[in-house]
DRENFI-939094 format. One line per field, with one value per residue (C-alpha): x, y, z; residue number from 1; residue in three letters. Coordinates in Angstrom, 3 decimals. Layout:
px: c(X/...)
py: c(Y/...)
pz: c(Z/...)
num: c(NUM/...)
residuo: c(ALA/...)
END
This chain:
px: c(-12.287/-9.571/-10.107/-8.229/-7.000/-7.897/-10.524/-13.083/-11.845/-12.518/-13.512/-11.859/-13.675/-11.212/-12.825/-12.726/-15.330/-17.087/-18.495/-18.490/-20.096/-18.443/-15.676/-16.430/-17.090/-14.030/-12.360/-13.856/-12.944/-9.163/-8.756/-8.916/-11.113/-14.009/-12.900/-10.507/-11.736/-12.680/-12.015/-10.739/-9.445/-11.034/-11.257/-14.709/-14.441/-17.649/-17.302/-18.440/-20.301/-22.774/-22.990/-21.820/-19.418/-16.364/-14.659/-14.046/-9.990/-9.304/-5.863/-5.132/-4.103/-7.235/-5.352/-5.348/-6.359/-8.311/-7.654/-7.626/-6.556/-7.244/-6.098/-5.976/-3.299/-4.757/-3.360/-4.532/-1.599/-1.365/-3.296/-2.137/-3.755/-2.549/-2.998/-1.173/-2.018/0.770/0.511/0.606/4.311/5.754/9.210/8.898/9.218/6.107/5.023/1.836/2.163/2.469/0.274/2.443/1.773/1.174/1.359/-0.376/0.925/-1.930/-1.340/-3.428/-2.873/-5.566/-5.414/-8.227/-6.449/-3.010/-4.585/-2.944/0.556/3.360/2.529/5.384/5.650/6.149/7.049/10.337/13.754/16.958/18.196/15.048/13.078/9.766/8.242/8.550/5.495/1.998/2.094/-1.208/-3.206/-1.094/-1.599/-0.216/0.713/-0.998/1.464/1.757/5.642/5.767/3.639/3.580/2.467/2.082/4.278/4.357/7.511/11.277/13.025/11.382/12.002/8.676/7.932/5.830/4.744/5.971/3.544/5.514/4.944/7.364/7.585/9.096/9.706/10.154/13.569/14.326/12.142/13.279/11.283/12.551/10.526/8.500/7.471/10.329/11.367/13.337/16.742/15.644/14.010/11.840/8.261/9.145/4.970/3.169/1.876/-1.974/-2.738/-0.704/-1.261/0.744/0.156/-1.055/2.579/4.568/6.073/4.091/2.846/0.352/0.098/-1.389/0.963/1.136/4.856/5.791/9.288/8.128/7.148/7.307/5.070/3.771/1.063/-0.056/-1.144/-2.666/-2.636/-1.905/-1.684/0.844/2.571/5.639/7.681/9.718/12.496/13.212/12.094/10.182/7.089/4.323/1.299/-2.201/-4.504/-3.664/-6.036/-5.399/-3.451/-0.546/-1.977/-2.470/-5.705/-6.746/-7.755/-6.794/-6.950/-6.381/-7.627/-5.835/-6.347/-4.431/-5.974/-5.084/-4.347/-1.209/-0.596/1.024/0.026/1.741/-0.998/-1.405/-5.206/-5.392/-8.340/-8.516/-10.955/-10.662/-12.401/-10.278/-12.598/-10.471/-10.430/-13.310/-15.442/-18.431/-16.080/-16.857/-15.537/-16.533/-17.218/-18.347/-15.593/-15.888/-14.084/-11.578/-9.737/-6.332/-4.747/-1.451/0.601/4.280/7.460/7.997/10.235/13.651/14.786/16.984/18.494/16.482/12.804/10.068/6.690/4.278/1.272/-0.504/-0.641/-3.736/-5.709/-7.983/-10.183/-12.336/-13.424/-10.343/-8.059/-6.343/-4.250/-1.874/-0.585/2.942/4.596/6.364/9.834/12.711/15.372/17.614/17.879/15.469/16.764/19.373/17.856/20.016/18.143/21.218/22.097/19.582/18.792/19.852/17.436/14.317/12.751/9.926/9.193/5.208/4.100/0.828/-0.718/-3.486/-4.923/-6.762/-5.548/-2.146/-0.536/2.501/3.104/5.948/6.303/9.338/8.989/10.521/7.081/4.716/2.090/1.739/-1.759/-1.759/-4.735/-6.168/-6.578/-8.368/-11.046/-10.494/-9.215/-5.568/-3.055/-0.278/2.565/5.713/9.040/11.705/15.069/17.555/21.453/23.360/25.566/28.319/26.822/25.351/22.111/19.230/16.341/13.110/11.095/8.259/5.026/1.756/-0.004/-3.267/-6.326/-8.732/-11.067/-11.992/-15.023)
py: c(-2.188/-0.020/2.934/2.017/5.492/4.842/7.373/6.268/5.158/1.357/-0.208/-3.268/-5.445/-8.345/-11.385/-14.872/-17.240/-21.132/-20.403/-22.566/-20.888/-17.471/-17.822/-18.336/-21.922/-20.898/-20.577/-24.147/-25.921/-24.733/-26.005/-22.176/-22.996/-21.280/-20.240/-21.023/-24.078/-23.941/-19.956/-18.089/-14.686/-13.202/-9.778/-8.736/-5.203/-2.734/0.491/3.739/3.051/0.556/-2.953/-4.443/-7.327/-7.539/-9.823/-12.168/-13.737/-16.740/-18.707/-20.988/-23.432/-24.500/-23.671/-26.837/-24.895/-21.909/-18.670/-15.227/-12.082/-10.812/-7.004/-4.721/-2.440/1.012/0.855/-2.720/-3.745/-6.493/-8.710/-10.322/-12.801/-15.640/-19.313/-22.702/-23.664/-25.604/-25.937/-22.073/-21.874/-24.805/-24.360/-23.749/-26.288/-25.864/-28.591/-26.445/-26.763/-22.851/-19.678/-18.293/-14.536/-14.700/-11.539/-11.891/-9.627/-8.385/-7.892/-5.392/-6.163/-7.035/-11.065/-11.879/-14.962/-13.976/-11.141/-13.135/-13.621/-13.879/-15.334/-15.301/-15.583/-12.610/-14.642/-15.511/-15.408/-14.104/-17.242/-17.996/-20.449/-19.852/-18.614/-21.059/-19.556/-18.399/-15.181/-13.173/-9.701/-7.998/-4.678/-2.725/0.623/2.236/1.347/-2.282/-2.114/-1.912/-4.525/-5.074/-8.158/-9.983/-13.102/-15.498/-17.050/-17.165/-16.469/-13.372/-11.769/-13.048/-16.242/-18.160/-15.390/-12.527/-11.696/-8.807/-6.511/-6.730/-4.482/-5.339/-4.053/-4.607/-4.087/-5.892/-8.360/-9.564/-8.458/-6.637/-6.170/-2.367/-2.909/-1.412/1.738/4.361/3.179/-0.500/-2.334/-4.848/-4.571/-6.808/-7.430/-8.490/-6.837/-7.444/-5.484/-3.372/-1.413/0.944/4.321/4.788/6.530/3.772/6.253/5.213/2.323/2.029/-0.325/-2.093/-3.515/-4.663/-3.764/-1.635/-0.416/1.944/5.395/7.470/6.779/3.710/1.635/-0.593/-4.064/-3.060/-3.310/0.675/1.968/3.818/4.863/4.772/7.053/4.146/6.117/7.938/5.214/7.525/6.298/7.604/6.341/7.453/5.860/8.463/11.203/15.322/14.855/12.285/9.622/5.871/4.554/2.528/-0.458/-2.551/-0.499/-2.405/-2.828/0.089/1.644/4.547/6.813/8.793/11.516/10.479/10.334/14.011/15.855/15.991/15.186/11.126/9.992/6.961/4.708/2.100/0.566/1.246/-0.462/2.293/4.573/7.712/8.358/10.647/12.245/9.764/7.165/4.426/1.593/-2.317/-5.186/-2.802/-0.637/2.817/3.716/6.804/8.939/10.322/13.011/13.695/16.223/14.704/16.184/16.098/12.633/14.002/12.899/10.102/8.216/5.854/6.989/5.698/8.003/5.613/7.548/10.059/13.870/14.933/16.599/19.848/21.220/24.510/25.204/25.097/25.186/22.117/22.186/19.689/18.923/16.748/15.094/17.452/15.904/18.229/19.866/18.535/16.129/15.693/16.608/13.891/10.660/9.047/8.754/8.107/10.084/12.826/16.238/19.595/21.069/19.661/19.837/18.739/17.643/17.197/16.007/16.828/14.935/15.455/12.821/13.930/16.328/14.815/17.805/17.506/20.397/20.183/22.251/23.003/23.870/24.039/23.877/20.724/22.527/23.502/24.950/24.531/27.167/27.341/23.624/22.556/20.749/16.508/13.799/14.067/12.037/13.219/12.122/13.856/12.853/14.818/15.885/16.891/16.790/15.513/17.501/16.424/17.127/14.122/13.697/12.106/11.294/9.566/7.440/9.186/8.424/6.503/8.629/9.870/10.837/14.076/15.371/18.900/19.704)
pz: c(-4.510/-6.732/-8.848/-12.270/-13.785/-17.322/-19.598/-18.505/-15.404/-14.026/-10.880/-9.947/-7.479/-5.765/-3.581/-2.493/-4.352/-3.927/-7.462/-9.736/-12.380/-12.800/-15.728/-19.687/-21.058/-23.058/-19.923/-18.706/-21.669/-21.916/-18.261/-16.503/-13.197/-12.626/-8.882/-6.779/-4.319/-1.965/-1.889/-4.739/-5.713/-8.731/-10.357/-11.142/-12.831/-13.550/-15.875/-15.415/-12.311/-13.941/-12.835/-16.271/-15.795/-18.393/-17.500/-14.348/-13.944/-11.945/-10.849/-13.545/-11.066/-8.396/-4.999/-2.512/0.148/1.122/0.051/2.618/3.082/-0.909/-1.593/-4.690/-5.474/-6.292/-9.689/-10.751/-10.720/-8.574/-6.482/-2.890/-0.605/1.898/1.802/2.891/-1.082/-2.217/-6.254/-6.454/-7.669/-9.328/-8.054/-4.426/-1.404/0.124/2.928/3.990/6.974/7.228/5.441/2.788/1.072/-2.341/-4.859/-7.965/-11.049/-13.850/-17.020/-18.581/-22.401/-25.020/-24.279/-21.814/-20.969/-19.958/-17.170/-14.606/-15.381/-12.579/-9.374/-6.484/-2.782/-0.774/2.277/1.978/3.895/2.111/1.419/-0.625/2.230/3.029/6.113/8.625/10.447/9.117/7.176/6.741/5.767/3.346/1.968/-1.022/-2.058/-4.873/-7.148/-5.647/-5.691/-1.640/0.505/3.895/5.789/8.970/10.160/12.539/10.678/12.866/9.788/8.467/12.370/14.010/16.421/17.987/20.316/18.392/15.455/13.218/10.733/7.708/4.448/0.925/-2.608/-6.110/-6.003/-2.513/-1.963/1.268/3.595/6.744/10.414/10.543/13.896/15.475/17.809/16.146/17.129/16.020/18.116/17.336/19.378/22.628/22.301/19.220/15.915/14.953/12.054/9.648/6.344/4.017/2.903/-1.252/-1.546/0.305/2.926/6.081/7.330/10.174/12.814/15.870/18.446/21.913/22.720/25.439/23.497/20.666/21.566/24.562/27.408/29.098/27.071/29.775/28.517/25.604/21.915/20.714/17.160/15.114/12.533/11.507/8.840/6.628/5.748/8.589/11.010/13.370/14.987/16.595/19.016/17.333/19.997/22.663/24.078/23.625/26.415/25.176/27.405/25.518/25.112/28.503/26.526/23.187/19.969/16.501/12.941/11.857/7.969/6.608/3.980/0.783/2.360/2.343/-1.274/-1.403/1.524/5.098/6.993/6.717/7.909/9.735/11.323/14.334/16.506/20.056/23.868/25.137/27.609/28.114/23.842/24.229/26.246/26.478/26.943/24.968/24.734/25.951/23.653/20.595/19.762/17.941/14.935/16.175/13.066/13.656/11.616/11.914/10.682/10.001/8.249/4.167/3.896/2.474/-1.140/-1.056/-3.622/-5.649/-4.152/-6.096/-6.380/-6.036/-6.530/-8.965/-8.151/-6.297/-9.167/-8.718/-11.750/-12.313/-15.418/-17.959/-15.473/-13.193/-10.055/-9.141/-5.782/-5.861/-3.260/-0.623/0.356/2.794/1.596/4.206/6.867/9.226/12.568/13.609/12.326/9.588/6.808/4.581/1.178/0.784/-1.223/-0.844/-3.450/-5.194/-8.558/-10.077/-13.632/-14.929/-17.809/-18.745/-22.082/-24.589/-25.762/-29.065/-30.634/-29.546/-27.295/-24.825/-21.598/-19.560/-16.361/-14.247/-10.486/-7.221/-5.554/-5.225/-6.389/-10.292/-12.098/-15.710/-17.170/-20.590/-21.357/-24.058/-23.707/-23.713/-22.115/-20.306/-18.342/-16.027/-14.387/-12.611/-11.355/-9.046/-9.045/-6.828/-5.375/-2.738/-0.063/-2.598/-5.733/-6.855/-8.661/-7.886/-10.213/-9.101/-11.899/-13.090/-10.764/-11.928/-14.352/-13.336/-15.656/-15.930/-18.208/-19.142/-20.701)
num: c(1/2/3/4/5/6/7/8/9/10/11/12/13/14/15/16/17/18/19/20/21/22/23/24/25/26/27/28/29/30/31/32/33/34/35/36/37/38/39/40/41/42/43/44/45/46/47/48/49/50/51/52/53/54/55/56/57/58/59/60/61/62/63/64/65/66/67/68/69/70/71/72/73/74/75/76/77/78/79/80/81/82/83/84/85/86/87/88/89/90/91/92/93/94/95/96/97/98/99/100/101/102/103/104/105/106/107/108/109/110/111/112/113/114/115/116/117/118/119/120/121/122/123/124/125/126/127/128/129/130/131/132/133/134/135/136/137/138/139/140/141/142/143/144/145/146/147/148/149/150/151/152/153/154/155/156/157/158/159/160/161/162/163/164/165/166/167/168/169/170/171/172/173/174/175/176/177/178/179/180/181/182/183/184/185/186/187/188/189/190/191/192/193/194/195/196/197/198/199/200/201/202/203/204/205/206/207/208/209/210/211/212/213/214/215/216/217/218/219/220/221/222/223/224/225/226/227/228/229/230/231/232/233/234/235/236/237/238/239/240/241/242/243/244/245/246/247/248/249/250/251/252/253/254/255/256/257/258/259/260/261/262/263/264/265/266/267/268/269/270/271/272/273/274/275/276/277/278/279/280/281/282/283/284/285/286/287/288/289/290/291/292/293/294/295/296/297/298/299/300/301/302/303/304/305/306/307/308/309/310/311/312/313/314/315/316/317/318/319/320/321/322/323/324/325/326/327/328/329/330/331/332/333/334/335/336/337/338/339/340/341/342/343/344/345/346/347/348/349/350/351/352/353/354/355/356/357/358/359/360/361/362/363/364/365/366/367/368/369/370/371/372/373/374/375/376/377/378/379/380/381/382/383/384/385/386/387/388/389/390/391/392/393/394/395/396/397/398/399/400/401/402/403/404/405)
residuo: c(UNK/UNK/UNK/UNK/UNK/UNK/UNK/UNK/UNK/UNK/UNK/UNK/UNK/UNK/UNK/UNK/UNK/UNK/UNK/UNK/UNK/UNK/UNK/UNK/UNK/UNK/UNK/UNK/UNK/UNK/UNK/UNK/UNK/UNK/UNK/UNK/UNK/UNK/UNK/UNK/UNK/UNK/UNK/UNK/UNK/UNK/UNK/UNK/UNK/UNK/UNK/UNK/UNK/UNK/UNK/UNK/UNK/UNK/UNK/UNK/UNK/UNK/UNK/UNK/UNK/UNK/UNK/UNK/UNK/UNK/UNK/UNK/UNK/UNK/UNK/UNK/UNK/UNK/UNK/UNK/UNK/UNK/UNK/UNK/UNK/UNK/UNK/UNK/UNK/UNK/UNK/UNK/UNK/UNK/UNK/UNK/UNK/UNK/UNK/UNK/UNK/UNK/UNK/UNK/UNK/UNK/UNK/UNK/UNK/UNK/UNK/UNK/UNK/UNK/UNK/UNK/UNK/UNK/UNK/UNK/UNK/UNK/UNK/UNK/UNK/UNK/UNK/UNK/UNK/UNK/UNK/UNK/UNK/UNK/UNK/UNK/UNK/UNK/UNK/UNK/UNK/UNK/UNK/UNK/UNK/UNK/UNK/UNK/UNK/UNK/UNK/UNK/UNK/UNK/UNK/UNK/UNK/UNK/UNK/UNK/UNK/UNK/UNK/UNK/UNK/UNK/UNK/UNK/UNK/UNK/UNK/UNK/UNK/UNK/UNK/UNK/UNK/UNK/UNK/UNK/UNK/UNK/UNK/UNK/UNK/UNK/UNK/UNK/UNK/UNK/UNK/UNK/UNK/UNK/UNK/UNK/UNK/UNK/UNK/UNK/UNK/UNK/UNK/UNK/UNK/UNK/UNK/UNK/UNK/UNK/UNK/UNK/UNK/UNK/UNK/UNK/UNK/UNK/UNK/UNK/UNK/UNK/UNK/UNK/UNK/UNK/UNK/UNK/UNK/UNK/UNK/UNK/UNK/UNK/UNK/UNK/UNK/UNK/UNK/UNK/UNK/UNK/UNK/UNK/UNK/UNK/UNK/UNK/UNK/UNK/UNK/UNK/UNK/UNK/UNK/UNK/UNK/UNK/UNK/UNK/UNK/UNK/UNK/UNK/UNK/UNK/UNK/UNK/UNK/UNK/UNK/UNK/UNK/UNK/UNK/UNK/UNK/UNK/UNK/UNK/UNK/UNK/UNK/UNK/UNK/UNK/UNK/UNK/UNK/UNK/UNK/UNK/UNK/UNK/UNK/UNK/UNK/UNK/UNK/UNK/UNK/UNK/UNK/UNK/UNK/UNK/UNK/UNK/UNK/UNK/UNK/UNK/UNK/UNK/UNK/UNK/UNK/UNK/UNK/UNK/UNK/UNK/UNK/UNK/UNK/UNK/UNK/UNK/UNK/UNK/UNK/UNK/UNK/UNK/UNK/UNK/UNK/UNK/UNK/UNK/UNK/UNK/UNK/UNK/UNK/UNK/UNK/UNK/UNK/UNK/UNK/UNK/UNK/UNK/UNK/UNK/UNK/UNK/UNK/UNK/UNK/UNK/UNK/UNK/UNK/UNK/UNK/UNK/UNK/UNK/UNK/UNK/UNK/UNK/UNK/UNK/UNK/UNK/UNK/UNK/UNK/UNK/UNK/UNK/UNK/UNK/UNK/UNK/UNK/UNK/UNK/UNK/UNK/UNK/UNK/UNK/UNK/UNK/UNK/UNK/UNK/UNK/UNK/UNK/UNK)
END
């Protein structure tokens, strides 16, 4: 389920289907299944919190196999799901033999047939081959221009006995292994669950390697998270003490807390007995919440804000909190070009009657006071220079919605 930021906002329900009943009989009779069979992914999407159904898309094409794994970006923007489906995309090889991730682009434009437009794999090598391994439970970041998934496949860094996690973007879509140490190296165990951050800057993850933190792990599955441009990592399923949990923790989630704060939220499941002090654990796992306090990313060249400011209002008046990145390197780790200084640019909007604010500031936190009352959007981008006097200029960041009354 996704929050849409539109006035007034929309909720955007994803899943699998068997139905056969679910689209239009305009949809029927142009040759647009009803579902995908034998499972399907659809968008069913209410408005303002009543159960009033607009619209429900389905794949053009019926998949030839099941369907799995379906996730929303938080922006609409795209959908992504697994399947061994082999009519998907006209122009690959497929033999499906293998799972394949799939990413789904919607179109949000006034033509209720054209929602879903481009559909690609995600799961492919640099030389354009497909996984040669299964490929399963991707996520998305808010924006839905970084995903993350799990493999299985030799040629995307996994194997047969070495599930990984991998992460890829818009603008590279090759994906590359983020279960590694700091220096590198990939997990010498096995990944089991992994999911990115709203703002694309952390991704957390369950793994049974023995090489990627400090500290010994024993046998069993441990979660992290790990910083994707600095490539630090850190174990989450430890006690107050720094010791690892004494027993497998996975199904990891990572919350929007990490959209433009520094402490990132995170989730797992955990049989581990020493977590707590009524040490549970056993064959029904707790739920265990980590929140950890990590270092503003720095600003490097060609960062990509890929989620809204956090929004505050009382009475006329709203508060937005931005992004935090460093104004220098980080300690030692090479992080490549970065900022010495950074700037940030919002752009608040009116919608009726039509007014535009613009605010300058060094900090990551701006109030704008006096707003009239209505319906407004806004959005913000940052600025900076190298060492060596070069600029750097992010694109701006979703745009986010908020009323005042």
């Amino acid at each position: 389920v996704t929050v849409v930021p539109s006035n007034p906002p929309k909720f955007m329900i994803g899943f699998l289907s068997q139905a056969t009943n679910i689209a239009r009989a305009d949809d029927v009779a142009g040759g647009l299944m009803p579902s995908i069979a034998p499972f399907g992914a659809g968008v069913k999407i209410q408005r303002d919190g009543l159960a009033v159904v607009e619209d429900i898309k389905t794949l053009k094409i019926r998949p030839d196999a099941d369907c799995f794994d379906l996730v929303l970006s938080g922006n609409g923007s795209y959908v992504a799901f697994s399947s061994a489906a082999t009519n998907l995309v006209p122009d690959e090889d497929f033999s499906g033999e293998f799972r394949q991730v799939f990413l789904i682009e919607l179109v949000r434009n006034e033509d209720p047939k054209s929602e879903l437009k481009n559909i690609f794999v995600l799961s492919k090598a640099a030389d354009g081959t497909l996984g040669d391994g299964d490929s399963s439970l991707p996520s998305l970041s808010f924006r839905g221009d970084i995903r993350t998934f799990l493999t299985h496949a030799s040629n995307l860094g996994g194997s047969t006995t070495n599930t990984v996690a991998t992460i890829s973007n818009s603008t590279n879509k090759v994906p590359t292994v983020i279960n590694t140490s700091i220096n590198g190296a990939v997990s010498n165990g096995r990944a089991t669950s992994a999911k990115i951050s709203p703002n694309g800057f952390y991704v957390a993850f369950s793994d049974t390697g023995t090489n990627l933190a400090e500290g010994p792990t024993g046998s069993f599955a441990q979660s992290y998270i790990k910083n994707v441009i600095t490539g630090e990592v850190l174990r989450t399923s430890v006690t107050s003490g720094g010791v690892a949990g004494n027993d497998t923790s996975a199904q990891v989630s990572i919350g929007g807390a990490g959209f433009n704060s520094l402490t990132v939220r995170t989730s797992f499941t955990s049989r581990a007995s020493n977590l707590n002090s009524i040490g549970a654990g056993g064959t029904n796992p707790p739920i265990y919440r980590a929140d950890i306090e990590v270092s503003p990313p720095p600003l490097t060249s060609g960062v990509i804000l890929s989620a809204p400011p956090d929004i505050a209002i009382t009475s006329r008046k709203a508060t937005f909190r931005l992004q935090e990145f460093a104004d220098a390197n980080i300690g030692s780790l090479n992080v490549g070009t970065f900022a010495t200084s950074v700037k940030y640019n919002v752009e608040i909007r009116l919608a009726r009657p039509k007014r535009r604010i613009i605010r300058n500031t060094t900090r990551n936190q701006i109030t704008a006071r006096k707003l009239s009352p209505g319906s407004y959007t806004v959005r913000y981008r940052v600025t900076g220079k190298t060492s060596s006097g070069t600029a750097i200029k992010s694109k701006y960041s979703p745009k986010e919605t908020f009323v005042i009354e």
